[in-house]
Biopython code that builds the backbone (N, CA, C, O; Angstrom):
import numpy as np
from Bio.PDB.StructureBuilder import StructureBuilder

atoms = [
    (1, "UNK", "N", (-3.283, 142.160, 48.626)),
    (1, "UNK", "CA", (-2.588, 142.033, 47.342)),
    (1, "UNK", "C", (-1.167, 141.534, 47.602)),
    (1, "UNK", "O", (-0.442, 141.793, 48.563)),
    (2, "UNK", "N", (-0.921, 140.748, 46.516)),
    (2, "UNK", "CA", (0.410, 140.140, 46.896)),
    (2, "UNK", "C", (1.847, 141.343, 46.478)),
    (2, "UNK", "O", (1.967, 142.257, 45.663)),
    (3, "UNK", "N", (2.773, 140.716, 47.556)),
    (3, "UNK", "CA", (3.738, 141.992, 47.322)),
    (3, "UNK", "C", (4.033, 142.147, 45.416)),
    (3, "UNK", "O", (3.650, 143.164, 44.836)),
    (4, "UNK", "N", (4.595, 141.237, 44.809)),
    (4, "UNK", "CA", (5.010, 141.035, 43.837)),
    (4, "UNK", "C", (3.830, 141.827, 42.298)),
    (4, "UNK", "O", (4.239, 142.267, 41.224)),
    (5, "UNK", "N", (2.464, 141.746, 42.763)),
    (5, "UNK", "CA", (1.313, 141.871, 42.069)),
    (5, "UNK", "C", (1.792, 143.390, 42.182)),
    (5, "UNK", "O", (2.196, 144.019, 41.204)),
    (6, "UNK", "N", (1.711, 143.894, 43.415)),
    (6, "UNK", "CA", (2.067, 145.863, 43.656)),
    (6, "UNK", "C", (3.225, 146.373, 42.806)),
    (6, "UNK", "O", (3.384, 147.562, 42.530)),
    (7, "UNK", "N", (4.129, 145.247, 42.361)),
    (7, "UNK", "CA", (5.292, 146.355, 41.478)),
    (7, "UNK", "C", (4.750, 146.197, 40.156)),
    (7, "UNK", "O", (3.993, 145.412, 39.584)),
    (8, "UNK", "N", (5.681, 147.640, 39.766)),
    (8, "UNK", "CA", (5.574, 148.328, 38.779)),
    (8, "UNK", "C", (6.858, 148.651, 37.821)),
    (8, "UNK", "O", (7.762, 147.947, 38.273)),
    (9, "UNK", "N", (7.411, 149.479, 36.574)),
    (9, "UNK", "CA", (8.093, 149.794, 36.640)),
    (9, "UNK", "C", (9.052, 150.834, 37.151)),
    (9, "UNK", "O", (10.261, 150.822, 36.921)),
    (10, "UNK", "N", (8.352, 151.820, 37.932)),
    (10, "UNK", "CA", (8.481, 152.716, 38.881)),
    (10, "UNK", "C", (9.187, 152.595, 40.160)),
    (10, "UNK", "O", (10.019, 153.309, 40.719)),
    (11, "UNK", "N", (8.420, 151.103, 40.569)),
    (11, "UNK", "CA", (9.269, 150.948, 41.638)),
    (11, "UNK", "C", (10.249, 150.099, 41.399)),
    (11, "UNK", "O", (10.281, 149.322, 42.354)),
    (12, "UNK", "N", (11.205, 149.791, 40.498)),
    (12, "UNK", "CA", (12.590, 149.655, 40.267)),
    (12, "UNK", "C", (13.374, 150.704, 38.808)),
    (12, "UNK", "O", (14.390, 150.433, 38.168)),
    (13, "UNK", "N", (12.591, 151.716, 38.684)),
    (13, "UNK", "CA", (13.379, 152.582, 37.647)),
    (13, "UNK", "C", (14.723, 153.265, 37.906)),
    (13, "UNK", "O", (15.726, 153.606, 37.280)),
    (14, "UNK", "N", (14.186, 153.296, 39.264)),
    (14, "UNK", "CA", (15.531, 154.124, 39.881)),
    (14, "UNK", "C", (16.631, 153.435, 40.817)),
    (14, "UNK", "O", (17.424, 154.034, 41.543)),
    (15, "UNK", "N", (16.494, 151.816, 40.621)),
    (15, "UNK", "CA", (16.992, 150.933, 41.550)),
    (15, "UNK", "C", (18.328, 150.056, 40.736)),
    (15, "UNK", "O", (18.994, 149.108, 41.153)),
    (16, "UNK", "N", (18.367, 150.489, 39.972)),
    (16, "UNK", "CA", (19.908, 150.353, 39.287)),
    (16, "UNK", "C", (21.323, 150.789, 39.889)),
    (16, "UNK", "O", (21.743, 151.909, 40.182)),
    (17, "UNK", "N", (22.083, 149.174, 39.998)),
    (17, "UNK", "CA", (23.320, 148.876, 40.883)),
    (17, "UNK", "C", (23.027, 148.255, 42.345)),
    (17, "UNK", "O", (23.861, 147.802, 43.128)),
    (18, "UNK", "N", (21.398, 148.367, 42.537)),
    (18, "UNK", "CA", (20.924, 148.116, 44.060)),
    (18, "UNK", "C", (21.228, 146.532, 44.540)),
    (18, "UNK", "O", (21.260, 145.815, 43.540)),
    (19, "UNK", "N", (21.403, 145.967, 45.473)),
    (19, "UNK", "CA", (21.394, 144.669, 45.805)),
    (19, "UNK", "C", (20.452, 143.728, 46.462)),
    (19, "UNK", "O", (20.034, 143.969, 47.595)),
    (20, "UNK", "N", (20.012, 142.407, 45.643)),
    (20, "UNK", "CA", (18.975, 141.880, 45.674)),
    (20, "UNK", "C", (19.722, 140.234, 45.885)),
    (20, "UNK", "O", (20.267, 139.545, 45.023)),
    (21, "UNK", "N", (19.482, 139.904, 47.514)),
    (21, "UNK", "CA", (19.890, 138.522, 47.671)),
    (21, "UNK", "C", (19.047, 137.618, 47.581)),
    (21, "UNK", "O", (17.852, 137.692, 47.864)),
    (22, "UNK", "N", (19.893, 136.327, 47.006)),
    (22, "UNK", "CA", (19.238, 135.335, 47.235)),
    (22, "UNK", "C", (19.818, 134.260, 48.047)),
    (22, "UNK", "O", (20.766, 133.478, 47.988)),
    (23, "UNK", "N", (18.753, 134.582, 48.907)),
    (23, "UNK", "CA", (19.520, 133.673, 50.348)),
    (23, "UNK", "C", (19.618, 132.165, 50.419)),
    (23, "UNK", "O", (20.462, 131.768, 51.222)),
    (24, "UNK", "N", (18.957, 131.250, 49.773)),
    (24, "UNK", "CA", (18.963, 129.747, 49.367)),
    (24, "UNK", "C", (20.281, 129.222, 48.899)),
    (24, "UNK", "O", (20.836, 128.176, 49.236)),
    (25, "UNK", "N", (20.813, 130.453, 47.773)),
    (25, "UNK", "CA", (21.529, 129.963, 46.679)),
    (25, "UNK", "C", (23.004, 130.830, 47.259)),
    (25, "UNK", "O", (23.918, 130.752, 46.438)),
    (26, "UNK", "N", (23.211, 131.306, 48.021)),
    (26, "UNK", "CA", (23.872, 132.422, 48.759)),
    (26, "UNK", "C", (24.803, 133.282, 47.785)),
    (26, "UNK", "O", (26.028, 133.327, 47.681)),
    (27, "UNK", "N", (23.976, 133.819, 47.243)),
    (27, "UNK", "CA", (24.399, 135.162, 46.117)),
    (27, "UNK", "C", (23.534, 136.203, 46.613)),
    (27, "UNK", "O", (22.434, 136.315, 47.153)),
    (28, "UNK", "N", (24.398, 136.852, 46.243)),
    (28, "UNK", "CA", (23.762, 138.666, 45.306)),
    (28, "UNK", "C", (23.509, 138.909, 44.133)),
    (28, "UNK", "O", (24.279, 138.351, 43.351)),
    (29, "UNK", "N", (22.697, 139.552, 43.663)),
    (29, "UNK", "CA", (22.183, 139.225, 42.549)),
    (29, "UNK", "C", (22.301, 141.735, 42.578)),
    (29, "UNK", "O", (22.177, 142.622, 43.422)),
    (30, "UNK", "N", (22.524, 141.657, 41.439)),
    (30, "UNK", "CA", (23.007, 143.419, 41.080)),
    (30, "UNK", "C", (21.491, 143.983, 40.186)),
    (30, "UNK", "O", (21.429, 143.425, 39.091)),
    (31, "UNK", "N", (20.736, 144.600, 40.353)),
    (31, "UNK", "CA", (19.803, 144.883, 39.182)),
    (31, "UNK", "C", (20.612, 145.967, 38.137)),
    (31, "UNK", "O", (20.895, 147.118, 38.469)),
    (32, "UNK", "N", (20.826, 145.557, 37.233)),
    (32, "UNK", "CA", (21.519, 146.181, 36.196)),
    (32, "UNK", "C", (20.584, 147.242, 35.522)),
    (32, "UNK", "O", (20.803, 148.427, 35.271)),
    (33, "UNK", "N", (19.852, 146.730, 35.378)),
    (33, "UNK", "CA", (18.433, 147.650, 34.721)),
    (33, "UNK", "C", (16.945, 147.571, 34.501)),
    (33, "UNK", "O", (16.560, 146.511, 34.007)),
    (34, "UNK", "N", (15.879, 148.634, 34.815)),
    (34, "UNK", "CA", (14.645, 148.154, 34.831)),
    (34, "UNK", "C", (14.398, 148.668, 33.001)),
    (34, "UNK", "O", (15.176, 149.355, 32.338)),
    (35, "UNK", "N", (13.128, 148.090, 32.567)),
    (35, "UNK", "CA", (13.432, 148.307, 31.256)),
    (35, "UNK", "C", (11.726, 148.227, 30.905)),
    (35, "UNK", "O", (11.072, 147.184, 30.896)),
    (36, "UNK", "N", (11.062, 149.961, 30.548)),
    (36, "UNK", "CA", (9.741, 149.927, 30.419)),
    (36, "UNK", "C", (9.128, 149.200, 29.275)),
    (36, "UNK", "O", (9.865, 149.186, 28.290)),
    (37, "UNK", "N", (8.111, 148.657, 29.142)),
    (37, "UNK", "CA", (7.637, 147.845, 27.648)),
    (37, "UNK", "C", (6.454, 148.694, 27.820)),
    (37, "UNK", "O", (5.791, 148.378, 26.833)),
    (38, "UNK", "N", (5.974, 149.318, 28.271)),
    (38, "UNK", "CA", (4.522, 149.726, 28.281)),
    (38, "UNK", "C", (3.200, 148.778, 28.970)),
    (38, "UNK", "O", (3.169, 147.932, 29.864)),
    (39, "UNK", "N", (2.180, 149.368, 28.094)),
    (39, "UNK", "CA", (0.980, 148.686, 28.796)),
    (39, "UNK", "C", (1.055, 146.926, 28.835)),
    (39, "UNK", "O", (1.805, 146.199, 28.184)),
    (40, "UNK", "N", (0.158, 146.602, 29.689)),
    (40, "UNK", "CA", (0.585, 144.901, 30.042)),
    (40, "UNK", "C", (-0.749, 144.755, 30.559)),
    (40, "UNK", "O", (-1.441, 145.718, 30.891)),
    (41, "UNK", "N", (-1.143, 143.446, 30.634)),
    (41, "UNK", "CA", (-2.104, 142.598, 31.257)),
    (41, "UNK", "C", (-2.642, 143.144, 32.747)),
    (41, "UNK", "O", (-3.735, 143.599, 33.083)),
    (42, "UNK", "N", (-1.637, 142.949, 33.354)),
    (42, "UNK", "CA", (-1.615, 143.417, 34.657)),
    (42, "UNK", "C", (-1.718, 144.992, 34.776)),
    (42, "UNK", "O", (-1.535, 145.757, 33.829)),
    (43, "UNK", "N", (-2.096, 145.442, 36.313)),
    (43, "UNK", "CA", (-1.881, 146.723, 36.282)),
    (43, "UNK", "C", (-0.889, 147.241, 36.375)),
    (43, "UNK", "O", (-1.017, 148.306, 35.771)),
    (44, "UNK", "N", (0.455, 147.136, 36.922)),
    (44, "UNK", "CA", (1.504, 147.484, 37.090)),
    (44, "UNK", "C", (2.391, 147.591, 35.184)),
    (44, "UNK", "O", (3.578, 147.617, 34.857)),
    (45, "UNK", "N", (1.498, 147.614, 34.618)),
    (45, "UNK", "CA", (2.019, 147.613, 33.214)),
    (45, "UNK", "C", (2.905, 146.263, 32.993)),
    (45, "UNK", "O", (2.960, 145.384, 33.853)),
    (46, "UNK", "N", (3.911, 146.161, 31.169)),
    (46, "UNK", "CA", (4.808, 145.279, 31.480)),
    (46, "UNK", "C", (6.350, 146.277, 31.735)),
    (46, "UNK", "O", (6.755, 147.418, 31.512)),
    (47, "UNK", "N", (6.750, 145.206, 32.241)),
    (47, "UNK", "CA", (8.069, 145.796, 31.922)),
    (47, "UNK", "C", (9.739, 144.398, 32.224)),
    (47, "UNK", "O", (9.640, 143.183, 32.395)),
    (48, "UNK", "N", (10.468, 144.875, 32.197)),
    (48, "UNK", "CA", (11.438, 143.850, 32.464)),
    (48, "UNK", "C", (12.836, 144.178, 33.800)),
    (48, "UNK", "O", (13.344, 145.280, 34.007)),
    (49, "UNK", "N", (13.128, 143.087, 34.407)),
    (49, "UNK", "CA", (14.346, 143.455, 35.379)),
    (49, "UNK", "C", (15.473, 142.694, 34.761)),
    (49, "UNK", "O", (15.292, 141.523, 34.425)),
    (50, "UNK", "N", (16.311, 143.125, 34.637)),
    (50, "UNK", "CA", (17.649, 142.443, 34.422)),
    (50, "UNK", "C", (18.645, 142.569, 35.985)),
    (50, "UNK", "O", (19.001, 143.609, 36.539)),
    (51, "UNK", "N", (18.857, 141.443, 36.322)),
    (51, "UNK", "CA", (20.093, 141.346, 37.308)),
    (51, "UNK", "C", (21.270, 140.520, 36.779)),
    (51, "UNK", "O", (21.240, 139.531, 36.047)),
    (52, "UNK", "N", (22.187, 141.083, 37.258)),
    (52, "UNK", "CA", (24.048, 140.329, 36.810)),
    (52, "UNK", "C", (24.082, 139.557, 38.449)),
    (52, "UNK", "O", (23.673, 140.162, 39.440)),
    (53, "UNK", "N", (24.434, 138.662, 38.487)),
    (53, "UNK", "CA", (24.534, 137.740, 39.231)),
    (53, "UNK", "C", (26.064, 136.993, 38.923)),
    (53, "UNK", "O", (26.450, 136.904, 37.758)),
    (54, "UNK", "N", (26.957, 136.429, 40.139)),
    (54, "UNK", "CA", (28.440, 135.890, 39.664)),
    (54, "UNK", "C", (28.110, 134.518, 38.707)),
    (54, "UNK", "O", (27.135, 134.054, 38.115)),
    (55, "UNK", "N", (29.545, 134.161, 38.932)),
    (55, "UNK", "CA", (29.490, 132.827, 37.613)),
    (55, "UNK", "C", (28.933, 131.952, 38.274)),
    (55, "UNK", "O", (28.177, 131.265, 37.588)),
    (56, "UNK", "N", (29.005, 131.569, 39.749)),
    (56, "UNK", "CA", (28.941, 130.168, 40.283)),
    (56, "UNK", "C", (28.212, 130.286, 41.539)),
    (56, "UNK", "O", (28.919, 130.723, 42.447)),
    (57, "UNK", "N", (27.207, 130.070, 41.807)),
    (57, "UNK", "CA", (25.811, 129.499, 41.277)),
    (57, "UNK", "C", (25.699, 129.845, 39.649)),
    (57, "UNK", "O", (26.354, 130.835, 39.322)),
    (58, "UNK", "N", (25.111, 129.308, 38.791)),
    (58, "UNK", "CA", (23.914, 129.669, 37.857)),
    (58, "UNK", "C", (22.866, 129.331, 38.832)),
    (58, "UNK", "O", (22.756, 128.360, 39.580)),
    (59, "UNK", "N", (22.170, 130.294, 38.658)),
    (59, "UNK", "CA", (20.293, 130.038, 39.044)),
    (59, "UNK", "C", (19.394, 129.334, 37.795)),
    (59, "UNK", "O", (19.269, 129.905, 36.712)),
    (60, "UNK", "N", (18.831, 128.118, 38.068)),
    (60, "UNK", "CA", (17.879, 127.816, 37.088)),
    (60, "UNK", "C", (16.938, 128.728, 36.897)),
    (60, "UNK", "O", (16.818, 129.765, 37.550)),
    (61, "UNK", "N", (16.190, 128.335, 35.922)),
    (61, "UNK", "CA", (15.060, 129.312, 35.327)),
    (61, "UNK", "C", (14.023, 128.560, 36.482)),
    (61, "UNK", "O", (13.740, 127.365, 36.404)),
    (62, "UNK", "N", (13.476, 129.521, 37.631)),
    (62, "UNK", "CA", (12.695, 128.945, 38.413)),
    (62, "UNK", "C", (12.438, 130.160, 39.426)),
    (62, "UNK", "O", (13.125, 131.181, 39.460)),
    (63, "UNK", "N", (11.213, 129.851, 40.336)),
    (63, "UNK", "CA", (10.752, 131.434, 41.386)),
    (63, "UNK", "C", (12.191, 131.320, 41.851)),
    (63, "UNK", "O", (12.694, 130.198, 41.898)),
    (64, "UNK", "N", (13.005, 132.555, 42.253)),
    (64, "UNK", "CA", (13.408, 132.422, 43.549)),
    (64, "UNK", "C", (13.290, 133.321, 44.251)),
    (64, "UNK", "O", (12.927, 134.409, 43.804)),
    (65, "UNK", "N", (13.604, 133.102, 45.758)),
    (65, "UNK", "CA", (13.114, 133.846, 47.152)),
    (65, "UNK", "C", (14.692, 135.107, 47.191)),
    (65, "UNK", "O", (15.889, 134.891, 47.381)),
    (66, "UNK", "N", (13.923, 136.363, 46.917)),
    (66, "UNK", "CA", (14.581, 137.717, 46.620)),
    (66, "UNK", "C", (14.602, 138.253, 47.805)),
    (66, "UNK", "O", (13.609, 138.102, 48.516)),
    (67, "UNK", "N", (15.590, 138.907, 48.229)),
    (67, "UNK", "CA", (14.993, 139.961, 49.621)),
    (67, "UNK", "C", (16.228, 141.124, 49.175)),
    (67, "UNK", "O", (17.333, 141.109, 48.632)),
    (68, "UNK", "N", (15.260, 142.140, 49.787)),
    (68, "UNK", "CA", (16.118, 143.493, 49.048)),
    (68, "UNK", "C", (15.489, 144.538, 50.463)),
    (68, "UNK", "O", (14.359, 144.618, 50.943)),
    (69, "UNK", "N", (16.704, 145.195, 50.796)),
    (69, "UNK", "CA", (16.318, 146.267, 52.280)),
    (69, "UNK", "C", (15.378, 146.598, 52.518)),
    (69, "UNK", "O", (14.900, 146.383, 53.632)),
    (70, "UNK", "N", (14.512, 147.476, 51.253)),
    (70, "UNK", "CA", (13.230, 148.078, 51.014)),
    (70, "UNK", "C", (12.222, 147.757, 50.824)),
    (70, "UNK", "O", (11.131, 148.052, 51.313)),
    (71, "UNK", "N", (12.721, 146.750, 49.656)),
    (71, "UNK", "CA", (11.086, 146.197, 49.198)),
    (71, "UNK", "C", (10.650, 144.949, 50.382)),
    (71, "UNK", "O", (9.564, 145.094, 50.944)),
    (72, "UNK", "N", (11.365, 143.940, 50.683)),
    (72, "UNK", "CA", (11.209, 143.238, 51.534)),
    (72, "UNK", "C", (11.983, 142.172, 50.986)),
    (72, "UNK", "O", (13.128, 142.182, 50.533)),
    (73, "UNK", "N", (10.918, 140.993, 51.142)),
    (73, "UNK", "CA", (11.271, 139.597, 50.922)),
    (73, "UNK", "C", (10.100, 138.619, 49.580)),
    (73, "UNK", "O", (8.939, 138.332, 49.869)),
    (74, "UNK", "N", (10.621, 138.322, 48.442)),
    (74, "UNK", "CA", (9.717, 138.020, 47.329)),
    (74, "UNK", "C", (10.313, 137.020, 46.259)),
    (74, "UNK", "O", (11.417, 136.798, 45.760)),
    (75, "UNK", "N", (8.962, 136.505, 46.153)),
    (75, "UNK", "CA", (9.789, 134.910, 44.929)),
    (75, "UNK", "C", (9.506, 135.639, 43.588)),
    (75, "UNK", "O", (8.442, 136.244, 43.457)),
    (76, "UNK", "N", (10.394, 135.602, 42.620)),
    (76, "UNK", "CA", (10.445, 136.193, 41.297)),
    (76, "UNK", "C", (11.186, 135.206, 40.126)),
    (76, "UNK", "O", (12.390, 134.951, 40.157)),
    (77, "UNK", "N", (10.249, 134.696, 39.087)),
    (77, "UNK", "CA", (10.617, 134.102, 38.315)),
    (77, "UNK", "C", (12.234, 134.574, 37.334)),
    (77, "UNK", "O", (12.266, 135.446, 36.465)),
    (78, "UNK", "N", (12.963, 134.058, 37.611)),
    (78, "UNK", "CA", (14.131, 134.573, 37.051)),
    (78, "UNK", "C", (14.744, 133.682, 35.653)),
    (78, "UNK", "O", (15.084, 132.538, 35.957)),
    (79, "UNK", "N", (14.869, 133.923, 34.662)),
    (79, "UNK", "CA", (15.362, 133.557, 33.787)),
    (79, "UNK", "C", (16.464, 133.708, 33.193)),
    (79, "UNK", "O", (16.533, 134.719, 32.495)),
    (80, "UNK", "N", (17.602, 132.868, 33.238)),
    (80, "UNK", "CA", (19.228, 132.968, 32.519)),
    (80, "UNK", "C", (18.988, 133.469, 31.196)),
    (80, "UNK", "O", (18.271, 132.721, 30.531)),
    (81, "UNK", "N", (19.405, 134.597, 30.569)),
    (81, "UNK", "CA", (19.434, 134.889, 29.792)),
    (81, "UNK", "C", (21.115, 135.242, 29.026)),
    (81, "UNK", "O", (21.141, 135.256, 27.796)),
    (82, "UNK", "N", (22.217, 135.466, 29.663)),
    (82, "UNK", "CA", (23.097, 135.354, 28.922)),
    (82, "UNK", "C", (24.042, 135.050, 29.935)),
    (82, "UNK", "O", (23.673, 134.857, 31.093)),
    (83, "UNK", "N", (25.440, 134.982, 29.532)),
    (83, "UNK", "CA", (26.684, 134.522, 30.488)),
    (83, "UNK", "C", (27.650, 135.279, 29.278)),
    (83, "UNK", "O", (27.724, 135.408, 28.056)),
    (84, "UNK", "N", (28.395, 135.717, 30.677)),
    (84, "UNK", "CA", (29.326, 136.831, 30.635)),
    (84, "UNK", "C", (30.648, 136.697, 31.452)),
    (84, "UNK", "O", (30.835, 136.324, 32.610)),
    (85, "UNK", "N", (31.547, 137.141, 30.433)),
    (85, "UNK", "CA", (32.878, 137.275, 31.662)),
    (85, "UNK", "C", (32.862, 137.146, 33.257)),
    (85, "UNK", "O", (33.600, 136.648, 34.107)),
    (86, "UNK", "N", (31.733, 137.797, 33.236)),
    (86, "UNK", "CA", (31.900, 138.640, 35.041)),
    (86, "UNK", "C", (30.807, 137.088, 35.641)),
    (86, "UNK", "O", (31.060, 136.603, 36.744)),
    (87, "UNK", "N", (29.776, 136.548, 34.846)),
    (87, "UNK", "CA", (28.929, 136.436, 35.093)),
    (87, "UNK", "C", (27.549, 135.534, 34.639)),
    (87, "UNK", "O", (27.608, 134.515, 33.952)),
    (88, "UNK", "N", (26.700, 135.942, 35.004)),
    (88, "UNK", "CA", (24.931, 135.450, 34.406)),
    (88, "UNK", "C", (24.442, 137.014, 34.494)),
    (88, "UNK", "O", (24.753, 137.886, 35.304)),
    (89, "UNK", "N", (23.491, 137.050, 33.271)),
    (89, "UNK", "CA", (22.336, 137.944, 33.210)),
    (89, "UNK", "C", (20.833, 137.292, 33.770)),
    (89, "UNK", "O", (20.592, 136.120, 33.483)),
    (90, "UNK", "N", (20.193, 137.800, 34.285)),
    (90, "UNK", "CA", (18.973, 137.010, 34.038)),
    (90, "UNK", "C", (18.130, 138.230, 33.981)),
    (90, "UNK", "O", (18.266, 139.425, 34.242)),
    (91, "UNK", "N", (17.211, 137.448, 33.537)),
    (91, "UNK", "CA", (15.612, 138.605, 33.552)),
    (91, "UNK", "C", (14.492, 138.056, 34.382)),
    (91, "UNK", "O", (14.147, 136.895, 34.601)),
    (92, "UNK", "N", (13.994, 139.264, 34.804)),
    (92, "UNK", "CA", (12.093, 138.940, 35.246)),
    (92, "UNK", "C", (11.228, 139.956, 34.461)),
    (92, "UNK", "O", (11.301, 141.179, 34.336)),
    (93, "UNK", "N", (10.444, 139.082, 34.011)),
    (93, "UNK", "CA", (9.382, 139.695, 33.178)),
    (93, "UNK", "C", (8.502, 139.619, 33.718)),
    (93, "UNK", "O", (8.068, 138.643, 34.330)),
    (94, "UNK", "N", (7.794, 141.281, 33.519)),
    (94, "UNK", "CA", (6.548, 141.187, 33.992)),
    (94, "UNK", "C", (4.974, 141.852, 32.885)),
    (94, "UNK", "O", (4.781, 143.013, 32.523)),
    (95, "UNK", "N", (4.561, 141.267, 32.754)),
    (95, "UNK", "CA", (3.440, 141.418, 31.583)),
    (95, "UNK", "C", (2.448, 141.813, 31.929)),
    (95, "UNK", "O", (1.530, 141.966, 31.124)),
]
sb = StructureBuilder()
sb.init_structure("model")
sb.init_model(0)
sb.init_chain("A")
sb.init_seg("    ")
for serial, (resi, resn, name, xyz) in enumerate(atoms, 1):
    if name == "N":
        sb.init_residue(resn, " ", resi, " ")
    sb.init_atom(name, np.array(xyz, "f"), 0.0, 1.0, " ", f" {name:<3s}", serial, name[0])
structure = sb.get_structure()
């Protein structure tokens, strides 16, 4: 099973403020918050990640290659969703 297929919202509920690089684009990316939606397609239910990321890169809306201490190393569709003082929001949705 692919790493990405195994999460859940569980395994980032409690991962708020944690740091998630992206090594291509050479940022850090902050998970601000995991955010339950309930049941989903998949087994891991749906749910959503929000990360704050700095101003400069923007990341396009596209996979990118994540690596985080614990979980490992993983491509995750990321989507710009707002811009902020500090920043970019983006989300990964998972359904």
């Amino acid at each position: 099973m692919d790493l990405v297929e195994s999460f859940s919202y569980e395994t980032f509920r409690d991962r708020a403020g944690e740091t998630f690089a992206v090594p291509a684009a050479g940022i850090d990316l902050v998970l601000a918050s995991a955010v339950d939606k309930g049941e989903g397609v998949r087994g891991g239910g749906a749910f959503s990640l929000y990360f704050r990321g700095p101003q400069d890169p923007m990341l396009l809306q596209a996979i990118h290659e994540l690596k985080h201490d614990e979980l490992g190393e993983f491509g995750l569709f990321l989507v710009p969703v707002e811009r902020t003082a500090d920043g970019f929001e983006y989300e990964a949705a998972f359904s």
